[in-house]
C-alpha positions, -999 to 999 in steps of 0.1 A, spaced: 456 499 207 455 461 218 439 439 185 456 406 193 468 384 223 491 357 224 509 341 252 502 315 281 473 311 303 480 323 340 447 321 358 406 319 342 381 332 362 341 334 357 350 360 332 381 367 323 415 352 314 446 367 323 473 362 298 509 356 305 528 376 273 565 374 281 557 382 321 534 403 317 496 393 327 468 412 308 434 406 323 413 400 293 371 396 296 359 370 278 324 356 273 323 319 289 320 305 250 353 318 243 367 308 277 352 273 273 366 272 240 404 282 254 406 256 282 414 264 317 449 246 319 475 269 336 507 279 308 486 264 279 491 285 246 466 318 242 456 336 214 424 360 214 413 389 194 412 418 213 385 449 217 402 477 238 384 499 256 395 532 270 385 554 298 393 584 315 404 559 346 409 525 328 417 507 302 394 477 298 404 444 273 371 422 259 386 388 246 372 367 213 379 333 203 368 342 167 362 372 146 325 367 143 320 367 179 339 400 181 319 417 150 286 407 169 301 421 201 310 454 182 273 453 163 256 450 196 275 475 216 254 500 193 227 495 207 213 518 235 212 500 267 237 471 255 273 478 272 300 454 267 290 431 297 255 428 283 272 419 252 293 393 261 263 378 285 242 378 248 271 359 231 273 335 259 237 326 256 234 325 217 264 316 195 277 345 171 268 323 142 234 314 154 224 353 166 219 367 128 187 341 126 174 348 160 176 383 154 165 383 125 136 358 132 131 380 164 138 356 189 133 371 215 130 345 237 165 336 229 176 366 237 162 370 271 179 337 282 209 365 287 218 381 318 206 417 317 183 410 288 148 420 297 122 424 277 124 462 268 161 453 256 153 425 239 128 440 214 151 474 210 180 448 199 153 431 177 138 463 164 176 481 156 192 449 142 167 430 120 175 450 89 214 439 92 210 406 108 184 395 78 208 406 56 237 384 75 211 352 78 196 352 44 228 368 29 249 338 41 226 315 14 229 335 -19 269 339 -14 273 300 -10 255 299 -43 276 325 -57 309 308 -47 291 279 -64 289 290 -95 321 305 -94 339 274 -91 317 262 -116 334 287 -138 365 278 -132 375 314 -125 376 318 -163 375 357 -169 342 372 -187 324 343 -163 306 365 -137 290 342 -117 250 357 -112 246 374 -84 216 356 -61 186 374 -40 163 356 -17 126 368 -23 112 380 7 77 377 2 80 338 -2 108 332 24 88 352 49 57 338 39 74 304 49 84 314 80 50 328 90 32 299 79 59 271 100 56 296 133 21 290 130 23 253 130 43 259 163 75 257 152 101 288 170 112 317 151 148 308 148 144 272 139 120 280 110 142 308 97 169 287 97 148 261 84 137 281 51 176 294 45 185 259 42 159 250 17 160 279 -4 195 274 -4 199 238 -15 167 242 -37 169 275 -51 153 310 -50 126 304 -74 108 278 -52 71 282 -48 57 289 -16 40 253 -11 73 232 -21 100 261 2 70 250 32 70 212 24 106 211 23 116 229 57 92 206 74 116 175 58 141 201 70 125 205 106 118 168 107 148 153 101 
């Protein structure tokens, strides 16, 4: 099993790169963010993670520039109806770091901007991965804080560093009340994660709102 690629660029097309590793080419799929990210100069230096697929008549290699973009290829490939060139159309439209909030938020919008994304998809892919990507989105704020406070500690032993939870209630709350002042899902998730972040989880409702619109705003 292929995990890893490096070697030489030979040739990029639309969607794929084939890379030259010691003569021979390997003709890797890659979503155009991680061949934009590569470069297109013939003999240039290569490196991609590698998700390998095998058939009963092929062998099939997906390329990432990154390790999040492959875990998001992985998470989305379990859901019905998304294949691996669904996938890699999704991560081409929406960055692996931005899809946890617009999942999460359910974006679907955002979504749909991919090829092969139609409406049906787009709220199965909501509806399966809101649990996990609200854990990724609002998850991503409360370890920052924990890695805080650990350094605060100094990594002195018996110094546990707490460890943090977002309320719901007042985060989505939040987000509600910003989508109805016409802000998009995403940007107001986003928006509230930031604040409750920087501010802390024990912000009031009024003060989380007034503070992603200074958020939005600036």
């Amino acid at each position: 099993m292929i995990a890893k690629l490096s070697g030489l660029i030979d040739s990029i097309g639309t969607n794929y790169v084939i890379i030259d590793v010691n003569g021979v080419g390997y003709l890797v799929y890659a979503s155009s963010r991680t061949l934009a990210k590569i470069g297109s100069a013939k003999g240039a230096p290569v490196s991609l993670l590698i998700e390998t697929h095998v058939r009963e008549d092929q062998i099939t290699l997906y390329g990432f520039a990154d390790a999040a973009e492959k875990e998001w290829f992985l998470i989305l490939c379990t859901v019905q109806g998304v294949g691996a060139k669904v996938a890699q159309s999704i991560l081409a439209a929406v960055p692996a770091d931005q899809l946890p909030v617009v999942i999460a938020s359910q974006d679907k919008t955002a979504l749909r901007q991919a090829d092969g994304v139609g409406e049906k998809l787009a709220v199965r892919i909501v509806t399966e991965l809101k649990e996990k990507a609200g854990k990724m989105a609002l998850g991503q704020a409360a370890t920052q804080k924990v890695q805080a406070a650990r350094n605060q500690t100094g990594g002195q032993a018996g110094k546990a560093a707490p460890v943090v939870e977002m309320p719901k209630s007042a985060s989505n709350d939040a987000v509600s009340a910003l989508i109805n002042l016409g802000y998009g899902r995403a940007e107001a998730f986003g928006a509230v994660a930031n604040v409750m972040r920087e501010m802390g989880d024990d912000l009031p409702l009024g003060d989380i709102i007034r503070e992603s619109l200074k958020e939005l705003s600036a």
